[in-house]
N, C-alpha and C positions, 0 to 999 in steps of 0.2 A: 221497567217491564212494560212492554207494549199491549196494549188492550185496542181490541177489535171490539167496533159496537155501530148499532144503527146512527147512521149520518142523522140530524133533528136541524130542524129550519135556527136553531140556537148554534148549533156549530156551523154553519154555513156564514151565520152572524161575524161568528169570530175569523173566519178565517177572507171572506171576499174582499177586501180592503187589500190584501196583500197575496195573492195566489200569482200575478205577473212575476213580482219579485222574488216572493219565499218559493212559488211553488215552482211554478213553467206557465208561457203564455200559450196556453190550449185552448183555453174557452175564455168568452166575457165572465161575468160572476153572474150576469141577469141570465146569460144559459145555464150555467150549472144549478142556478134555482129553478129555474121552471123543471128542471130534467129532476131537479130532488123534489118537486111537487107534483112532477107525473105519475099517474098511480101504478102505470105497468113499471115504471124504474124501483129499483131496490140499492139504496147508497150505501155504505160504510165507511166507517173513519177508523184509522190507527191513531192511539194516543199513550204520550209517553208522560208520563205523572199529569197527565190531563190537559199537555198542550197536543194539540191536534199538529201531527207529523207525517199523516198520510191521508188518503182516502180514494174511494173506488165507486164503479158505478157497472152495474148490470141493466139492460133493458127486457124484460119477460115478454116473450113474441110470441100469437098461438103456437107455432111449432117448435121453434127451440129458444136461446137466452143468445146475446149478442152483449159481449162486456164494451161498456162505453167510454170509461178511462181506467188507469190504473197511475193515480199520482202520489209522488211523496217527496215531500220538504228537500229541498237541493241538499241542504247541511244534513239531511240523515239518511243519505244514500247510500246503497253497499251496505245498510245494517240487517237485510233482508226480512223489511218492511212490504215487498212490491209481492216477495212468495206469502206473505201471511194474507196481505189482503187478495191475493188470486186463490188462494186456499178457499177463503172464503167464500168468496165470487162463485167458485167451483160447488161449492156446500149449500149457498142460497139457489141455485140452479136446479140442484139434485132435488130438494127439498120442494121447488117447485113445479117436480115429474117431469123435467125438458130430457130428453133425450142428448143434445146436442146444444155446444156451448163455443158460440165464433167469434173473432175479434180484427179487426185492421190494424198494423204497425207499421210508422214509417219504414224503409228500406234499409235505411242506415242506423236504427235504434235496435246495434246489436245485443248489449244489453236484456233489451225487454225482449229479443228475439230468443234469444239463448233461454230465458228465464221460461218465458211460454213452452218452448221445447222439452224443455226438463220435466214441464208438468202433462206432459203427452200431446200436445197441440201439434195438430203435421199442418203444412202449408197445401193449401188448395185453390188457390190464384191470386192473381195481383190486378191491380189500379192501376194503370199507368199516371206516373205524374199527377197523381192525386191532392199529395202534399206541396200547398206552396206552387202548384204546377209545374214541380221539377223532382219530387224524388216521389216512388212509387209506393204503393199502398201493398205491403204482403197480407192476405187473406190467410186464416188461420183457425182452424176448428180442431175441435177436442169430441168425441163420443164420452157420454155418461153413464152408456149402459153395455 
């Protein structure tokens, strides 16, 4: 059973050694620490009998929240891990009276594009050549209220 819970500088522990390999190469592990020690960010982890399998990150902006990743373990992809932890994303959001909740996704990460769409996010511009300097950024908001 998957449990959702606050990301701790303990689980960041366990997992920064191996986030290239097990996870995806998105970030160093010394950014995804500073970003879990920023006080506007808000993290979360998915854990499956307590090994960490997923995890997420929202940044709290005065006007609205901007989700900062939404990662989960190569091997437990398609178990839909990525809508539990957007679920929440969407819930730590609300909870912090944002109105409005936006995100960037590569171009070609139909996947996470289809996933965000399901949970009501419409596209509202792009990045050119963002990613990589070759595949574009789709902009992406959701209304909360």
């Amino acid at each position: 059973m998957i449990i959702i819970e606050k990301m701790t500088l303990s689980d960041y522990e366990l997992i920064k050694d191996c986030l290239t390999e097990e996870f995806d190469e998105f970030w160093k592990p010394s950014i995804l620490k500073s970003e879990l020690e920023n006080e506007l960010s808000r993290y979360i982890v998915a854990k499956d009998g307590g090994e960490i399998v997923g995890f997420a990150g929202v940044i709290i902006l005065p006007d609205d929240a901007e989700i900062t990743n939404i990662v989960t373990k190569k091997t437990m992809r398609k178990k839909g891990i990525g809508k539990l932890l957007l679920a929440k994303l969407i819930e730590i959001t609300k909870q912090e009276n944002k109105d409005e909740i936006s995100l960037e996704v590569n171009e070609i990460n139909e996947p996470a594009i289809s996933l965000y769409s399901s949970f009501g996010f419409e596209i509202v511009g792009r990045r050119k050549k963002y990613y990589n300097r070759l595949n574009d950024a789709i902009i992406m908001t959701k209304k909360l209220v």
